[in-house]
C-alpha positions as CSV (number, residue, x, y, z in Angstrom):
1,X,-197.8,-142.1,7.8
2,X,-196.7,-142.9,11.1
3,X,-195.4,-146.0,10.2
4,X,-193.6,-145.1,7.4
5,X,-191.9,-142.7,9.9
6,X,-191.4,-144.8,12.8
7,X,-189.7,-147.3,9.8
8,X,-187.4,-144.6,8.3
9,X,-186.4,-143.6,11.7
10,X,-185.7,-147.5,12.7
11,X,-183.3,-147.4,9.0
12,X,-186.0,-150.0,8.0
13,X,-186.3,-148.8,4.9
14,X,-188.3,-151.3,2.9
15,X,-191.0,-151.3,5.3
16,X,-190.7,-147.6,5.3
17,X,-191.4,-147.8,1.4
18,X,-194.1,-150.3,1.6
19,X,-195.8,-147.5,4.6
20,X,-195.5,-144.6,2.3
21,X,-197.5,-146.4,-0.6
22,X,-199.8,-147.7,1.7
23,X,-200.7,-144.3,2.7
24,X,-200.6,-142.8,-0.5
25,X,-203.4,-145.8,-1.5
26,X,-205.4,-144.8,1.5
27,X,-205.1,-141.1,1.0
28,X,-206.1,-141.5,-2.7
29,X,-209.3,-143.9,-1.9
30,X,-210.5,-141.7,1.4
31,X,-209.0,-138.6,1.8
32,X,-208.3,-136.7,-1.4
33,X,-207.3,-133.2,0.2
34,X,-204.2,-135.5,1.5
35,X,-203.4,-136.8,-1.5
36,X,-200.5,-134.0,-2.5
37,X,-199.1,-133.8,1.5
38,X,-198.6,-137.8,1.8
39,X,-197.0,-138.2,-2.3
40,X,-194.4,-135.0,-1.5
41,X,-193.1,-136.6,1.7
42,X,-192.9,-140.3,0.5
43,X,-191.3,-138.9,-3.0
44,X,-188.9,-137.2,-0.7
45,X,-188.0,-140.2,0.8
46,X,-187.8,-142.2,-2.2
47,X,-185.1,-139.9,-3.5
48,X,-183.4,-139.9,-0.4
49,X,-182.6,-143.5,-0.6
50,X,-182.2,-142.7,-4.4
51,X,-184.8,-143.9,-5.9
52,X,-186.3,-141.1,-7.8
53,X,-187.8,-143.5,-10.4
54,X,-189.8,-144.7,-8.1
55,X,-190.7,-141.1,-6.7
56,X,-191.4,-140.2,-10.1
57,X,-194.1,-143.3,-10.9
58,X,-195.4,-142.5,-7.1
59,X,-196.0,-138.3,-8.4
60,X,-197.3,-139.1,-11.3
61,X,-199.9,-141.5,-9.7
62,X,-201.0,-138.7,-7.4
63,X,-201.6,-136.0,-10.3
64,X,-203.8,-138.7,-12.0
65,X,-205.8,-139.3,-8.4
66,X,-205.6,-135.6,-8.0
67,X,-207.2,-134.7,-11.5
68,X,-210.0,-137.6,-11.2
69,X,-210.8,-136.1,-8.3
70,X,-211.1,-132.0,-9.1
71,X,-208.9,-131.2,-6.6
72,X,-208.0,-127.3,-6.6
73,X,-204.6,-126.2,-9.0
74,X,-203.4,-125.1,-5.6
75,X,-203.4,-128.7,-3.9
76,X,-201.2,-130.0,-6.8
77,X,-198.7,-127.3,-6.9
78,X,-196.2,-129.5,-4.5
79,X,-196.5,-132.5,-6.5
80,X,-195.1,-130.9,-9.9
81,X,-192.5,-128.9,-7.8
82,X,-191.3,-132.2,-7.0
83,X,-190.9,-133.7,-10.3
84,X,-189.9,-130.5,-11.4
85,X,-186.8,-131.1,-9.0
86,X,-186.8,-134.9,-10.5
87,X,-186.3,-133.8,-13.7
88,X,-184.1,-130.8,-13.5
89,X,-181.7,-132.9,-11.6
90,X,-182.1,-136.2,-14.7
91,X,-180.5,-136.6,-17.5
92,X,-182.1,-136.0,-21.3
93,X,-185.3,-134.8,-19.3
94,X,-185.7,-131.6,-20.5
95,X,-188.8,-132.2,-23.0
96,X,-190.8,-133.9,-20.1
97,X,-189.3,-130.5,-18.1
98,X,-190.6,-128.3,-20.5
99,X,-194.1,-130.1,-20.1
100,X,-193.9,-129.8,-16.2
101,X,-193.1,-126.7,-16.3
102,X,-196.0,-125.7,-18.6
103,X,-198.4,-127.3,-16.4
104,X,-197.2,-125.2,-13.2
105,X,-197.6,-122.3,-15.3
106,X,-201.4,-123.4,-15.9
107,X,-201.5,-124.1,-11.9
108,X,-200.4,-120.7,-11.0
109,X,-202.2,-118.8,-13.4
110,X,-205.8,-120.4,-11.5
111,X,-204.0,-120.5,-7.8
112,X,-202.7,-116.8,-7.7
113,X,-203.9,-115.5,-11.1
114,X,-202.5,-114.7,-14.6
115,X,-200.6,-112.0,-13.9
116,X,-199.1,-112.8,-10.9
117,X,-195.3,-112.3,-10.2
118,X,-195.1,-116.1,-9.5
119,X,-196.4,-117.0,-12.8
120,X,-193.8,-114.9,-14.3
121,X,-191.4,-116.4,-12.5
122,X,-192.1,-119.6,-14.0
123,X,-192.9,-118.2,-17.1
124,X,-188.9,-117.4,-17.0
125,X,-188.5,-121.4,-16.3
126,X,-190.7,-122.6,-18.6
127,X,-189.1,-120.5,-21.3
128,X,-185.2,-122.0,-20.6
129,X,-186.8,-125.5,-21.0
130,X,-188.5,-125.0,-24.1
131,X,-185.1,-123.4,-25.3
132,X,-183.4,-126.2,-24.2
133,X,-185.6,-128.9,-26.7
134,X,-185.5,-126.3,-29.2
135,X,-188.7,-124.7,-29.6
136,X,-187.7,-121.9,-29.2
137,X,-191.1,-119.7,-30.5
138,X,-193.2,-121.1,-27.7
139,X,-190.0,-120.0,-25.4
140,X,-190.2,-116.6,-27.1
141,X,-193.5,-116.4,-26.2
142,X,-193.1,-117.7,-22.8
143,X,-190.4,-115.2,-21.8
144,X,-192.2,-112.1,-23.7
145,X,-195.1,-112.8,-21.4
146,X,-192.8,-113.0,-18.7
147,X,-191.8,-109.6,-19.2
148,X,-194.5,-108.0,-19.1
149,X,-195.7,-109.2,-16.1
150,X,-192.3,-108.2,-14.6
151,X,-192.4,-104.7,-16.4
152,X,-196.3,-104.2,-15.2
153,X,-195.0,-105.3,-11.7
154,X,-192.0,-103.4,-11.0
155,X,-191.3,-101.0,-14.0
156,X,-189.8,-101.1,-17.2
157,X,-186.4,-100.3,-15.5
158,X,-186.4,-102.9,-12.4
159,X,-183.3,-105.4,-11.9
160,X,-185.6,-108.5,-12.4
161,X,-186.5,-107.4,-15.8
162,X,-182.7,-106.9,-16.9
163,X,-182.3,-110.5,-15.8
164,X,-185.0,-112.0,-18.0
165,X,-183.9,-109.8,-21.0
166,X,-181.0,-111.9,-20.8
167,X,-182.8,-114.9,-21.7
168,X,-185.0,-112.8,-24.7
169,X,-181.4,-112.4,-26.4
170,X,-180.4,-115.9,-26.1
171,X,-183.8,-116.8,-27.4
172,X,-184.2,-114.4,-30.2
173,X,-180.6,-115.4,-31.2
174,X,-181.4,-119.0,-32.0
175,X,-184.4,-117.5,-33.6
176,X,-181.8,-115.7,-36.0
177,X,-183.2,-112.7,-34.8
178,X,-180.0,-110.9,-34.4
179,X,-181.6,-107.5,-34.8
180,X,-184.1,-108.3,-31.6
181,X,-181.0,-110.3,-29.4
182,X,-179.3,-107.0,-29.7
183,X,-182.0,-104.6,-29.1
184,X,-183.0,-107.0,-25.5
185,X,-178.8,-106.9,-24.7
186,X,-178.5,-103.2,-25.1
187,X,-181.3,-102.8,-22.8
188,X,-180.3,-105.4,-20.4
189,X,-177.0,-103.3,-20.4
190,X,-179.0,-100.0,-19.6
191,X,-181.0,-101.5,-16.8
192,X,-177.8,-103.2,-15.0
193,X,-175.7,-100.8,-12.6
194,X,-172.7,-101.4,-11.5
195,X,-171.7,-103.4,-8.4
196,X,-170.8,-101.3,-5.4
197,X,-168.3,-103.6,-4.7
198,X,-165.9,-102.5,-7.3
199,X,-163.9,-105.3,-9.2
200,X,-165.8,-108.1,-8.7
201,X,-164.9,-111.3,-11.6
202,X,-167.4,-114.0,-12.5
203,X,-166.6,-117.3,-11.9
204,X,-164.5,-118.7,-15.2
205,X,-160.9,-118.7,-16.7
206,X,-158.8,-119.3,-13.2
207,X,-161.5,-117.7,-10.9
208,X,-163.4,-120.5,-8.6
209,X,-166.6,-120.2,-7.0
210,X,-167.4,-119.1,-3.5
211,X,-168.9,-122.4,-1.4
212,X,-171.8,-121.8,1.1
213,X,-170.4,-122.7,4.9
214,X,-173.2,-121.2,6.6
215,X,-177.2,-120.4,6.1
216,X,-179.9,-119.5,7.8
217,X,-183.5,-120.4,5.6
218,X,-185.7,-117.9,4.5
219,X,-189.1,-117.1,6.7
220,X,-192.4,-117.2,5.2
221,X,-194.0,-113.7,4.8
222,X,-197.7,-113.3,5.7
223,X,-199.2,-113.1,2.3
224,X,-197.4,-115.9,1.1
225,X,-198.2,-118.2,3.5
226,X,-201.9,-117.1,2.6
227,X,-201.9,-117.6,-0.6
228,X,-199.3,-120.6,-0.8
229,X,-197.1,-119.6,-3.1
230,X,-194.1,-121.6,-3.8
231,X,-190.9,-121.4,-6.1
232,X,-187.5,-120.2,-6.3
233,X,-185.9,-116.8,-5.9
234,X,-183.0,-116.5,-7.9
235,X,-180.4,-114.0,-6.0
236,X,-177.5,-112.1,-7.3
237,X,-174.5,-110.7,-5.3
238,X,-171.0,-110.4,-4.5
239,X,-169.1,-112.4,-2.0
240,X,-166.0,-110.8,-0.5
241,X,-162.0,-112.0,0.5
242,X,-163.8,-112.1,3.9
243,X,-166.8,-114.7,2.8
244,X,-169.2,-111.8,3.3
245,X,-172.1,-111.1,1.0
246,X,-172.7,-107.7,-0.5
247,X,-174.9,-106.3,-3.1
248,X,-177.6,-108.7,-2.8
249,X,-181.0,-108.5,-5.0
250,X,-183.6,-110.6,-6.4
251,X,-183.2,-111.3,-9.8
252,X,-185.9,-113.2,-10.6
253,X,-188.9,-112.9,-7.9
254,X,-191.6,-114.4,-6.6
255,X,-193.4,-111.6,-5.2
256,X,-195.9,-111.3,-1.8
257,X,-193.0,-110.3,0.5
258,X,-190.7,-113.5,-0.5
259,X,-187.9,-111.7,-2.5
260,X,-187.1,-109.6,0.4
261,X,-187.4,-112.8,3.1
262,X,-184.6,-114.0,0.4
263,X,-182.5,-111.0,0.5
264,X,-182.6,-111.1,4.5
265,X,-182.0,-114.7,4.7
266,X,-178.9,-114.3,2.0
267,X,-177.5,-111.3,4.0
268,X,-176.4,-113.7,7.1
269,X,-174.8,-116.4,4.8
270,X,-171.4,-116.9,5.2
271,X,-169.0,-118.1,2.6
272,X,-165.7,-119.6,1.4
273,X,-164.3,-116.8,-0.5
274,X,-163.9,-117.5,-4.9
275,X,-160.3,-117.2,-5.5
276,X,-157.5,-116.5,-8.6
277,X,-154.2,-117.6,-8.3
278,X,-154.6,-118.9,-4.6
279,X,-156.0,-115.3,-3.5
280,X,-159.3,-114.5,-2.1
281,X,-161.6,-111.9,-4.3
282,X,-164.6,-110.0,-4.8
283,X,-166.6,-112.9,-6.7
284,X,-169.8,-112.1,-8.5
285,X,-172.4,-115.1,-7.6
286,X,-175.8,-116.2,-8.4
287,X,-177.6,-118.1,-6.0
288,X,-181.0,-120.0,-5.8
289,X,-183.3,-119.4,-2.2
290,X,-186.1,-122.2,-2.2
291,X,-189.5,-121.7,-0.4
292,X,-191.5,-124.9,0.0
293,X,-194.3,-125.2,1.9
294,X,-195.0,-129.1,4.0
């Protein structure tokens, strides 16, 4: 690994490549519990220099050394968050999304346990991928199980269950459910408050986005650290004419302390206001906080 480094920092890039696989070959015939660490960081740099085909083959090598060798759900969590980010950001890959996605699911459920908040959050994934490829009574199952963990979690009534109800009704619609997609919108609508920022418009019809200029990373809380979990938070709020942020929450969670770590993190963004007709506005904005661990 230190050559690879040495290498990438010399912008020798070939022989950074040919470093990387050589470590990935060592770590796979000596040192298994390395096998996850060295494939994430040489993937990384393979995408960097955009290659992600190659990252991909390199990922997909590791899980195979990984499951010949037994090693614990928890040691190959990073290696399908990586191809996870490969094929979210590819075209046509949503079928070999959904599968990814199903397999973190099955990795998070033995790592932090079934009913974790972190399996619901990618519960809530794996549902909008199987949605996307059409199957959608595996992704009605999917996000009905996410729910309930949600529900169990944080009540019946809680903001991140409002935001998966969302996805119900989109699901049970192209189920020709109409009957259920209206029942899961009315409650959404119960369960959403409104903004205290008053007049805030959604991005859409002469309204741009706010951009980020400024952010400060989330920290690790204590029991996450301990028990590894990993994902995304996504965040809702409102970003002001002045680029401030205001009524920020987690919208979909990943429990253990990280959703607020988020919220903290979010609250010293600063941002170039959304605007209509040339004039700065309250802008309602959704935004994803990644926590990935090296």
């Amino acid at each position: 690994m230190r050559d690879a480094r040495a290498a990438k920092n010399e912008r020798n890039f070939a022989a950074a490549e040919d470093a990387y696989n050589a470590a990935l070959d060592r770590a796979i015939a000596r040192e298994a519990r390395r096998i996850s660490s060295v494939a994430v960081e040489a993937a990384t740099f393979l995408v960097q220099q955009r290659e992600a085909d190659k990252a991909e083959v390199l990922l997909k090598r590791a899980l195979v050394a990984e499951d010949a060798s037994h090693t614990p759900a928890t040691n190959e969590i990073p290696v399908l968050l990586q191809l996870d980010g490969i094929y979210s950001a590819g075209k046509d890959r949503q079928a070999d999304l959904a599968s990814m996605r199903g397999r973190l699911v099955k990795a998070w459920e033995d790592a932090a346990g079934r009913e974790s908040v972190v399996v619901a959050n990618n519960l809530y994934r794996l549902a909008g991928a199987l949605e996307q490829t059409r199957q959608f009574a595996e992704a009605e199952a999917a996000i009905q199980r996410s729910i309930g963990i949600l529900e169990k979690t944080y009540g019946r009534d809680a903001a991140p269950v409002g935001f998966a109800l969302g996805s119900l009704a989109s699901i049970e619609s192209n189920l020709n459910q109409d009957d259920l997609a209206k029942a899961a919108l009315e409650r959404q609508g119960a369960i959403r408050g409104k903004p205290a920022v008053q007049n805030a418009a959604r991005v859409g019809g002469g309204v741009s986005a706010p951009g980020v200029l400024s952010k400060q990373e989330p920290a690790y809380s204590d029991a996450a650290l301990k028990k590894r979990i990993q994902g995304t938070v996504i965040i809702s709020l409102v970003v002001d004419p002045s680029g401030m942020p205001a009524d920020i929450a987690a919208q979909l969670p990943l429990g253990v302390g990280l959703d607020e770590r988020a919220v903290e993190a979010v609250r010293t963004w600063r941002f170039q206001p959304g605007k209509k007709d040339g004039q700065p506005i309250n802008i309602q904005a959704q935004i994803e906080v990644n926590f990935r661990l090296l």
